[in-house]
N, C-alpha and C positions, 0 to 999 in steps of 0.2 A: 819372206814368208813361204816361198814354194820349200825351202829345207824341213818347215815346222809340219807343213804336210803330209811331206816325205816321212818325218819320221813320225807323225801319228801311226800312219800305213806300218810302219817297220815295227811299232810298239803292240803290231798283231790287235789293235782297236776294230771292231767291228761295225757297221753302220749302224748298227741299231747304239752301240753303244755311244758312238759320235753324235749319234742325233740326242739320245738322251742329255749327254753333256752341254749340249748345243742349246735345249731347254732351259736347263738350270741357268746356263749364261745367259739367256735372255729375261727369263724370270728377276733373277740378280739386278739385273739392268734396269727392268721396268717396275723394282721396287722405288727407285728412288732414292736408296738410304747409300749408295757408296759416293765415296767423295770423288774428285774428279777423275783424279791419278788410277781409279780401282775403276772405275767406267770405263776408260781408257784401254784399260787393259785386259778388262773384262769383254770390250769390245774388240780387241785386238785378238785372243781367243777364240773370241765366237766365228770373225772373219778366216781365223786356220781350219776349225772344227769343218765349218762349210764348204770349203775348198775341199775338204777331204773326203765331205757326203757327195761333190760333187763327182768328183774321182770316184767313190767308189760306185755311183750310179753309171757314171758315163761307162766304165769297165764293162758292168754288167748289161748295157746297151747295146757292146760292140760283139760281147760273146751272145746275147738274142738273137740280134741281126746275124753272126754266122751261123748259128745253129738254123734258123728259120731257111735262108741259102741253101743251107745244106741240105734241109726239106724238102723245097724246089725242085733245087738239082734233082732229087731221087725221084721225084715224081716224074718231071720230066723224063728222064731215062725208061723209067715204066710204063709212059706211055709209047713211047717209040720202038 
């Protein structure tokens, strides 16, 4: 699964657009109407898409936290 992620990320997929897909797969699901083999799979899906929103949240946590640092830092300096 970490490959199917990977290449959400490489198919230039945006988080907004992962999360929308990530909707419909759960929608799909909680209709009821797919047979096992399409839940299955459908849930198989859902679980990449989310790995992916995960990825791309955690990304943008580690660029906050350096930017925010790098705020510090300069204050810091301005004060001294």
């Amino acid at each position: 699964m970490a490959n199917k992620t990977k290449s959400l990320a490489s198919k230039g997929k945006s988080l907004e657009d992962s999360l929308g897909e990530l909707e419909k797969v759960v929608s799909s699901l909680e209709s009821g109407e797919l047979s096992l083999e399409e839940s299955l799979g459908q849930f198989e899906k859902g679980v990449t898409l989310y790995k992916s929103c995960k990825t791309f949240l955690s990304k943008a946590e580690d660029r906050i936290s350096i930017l925010t640092e790098s705020l510090k830092e300069e204050k810091w300096d301005e004060e001294n």
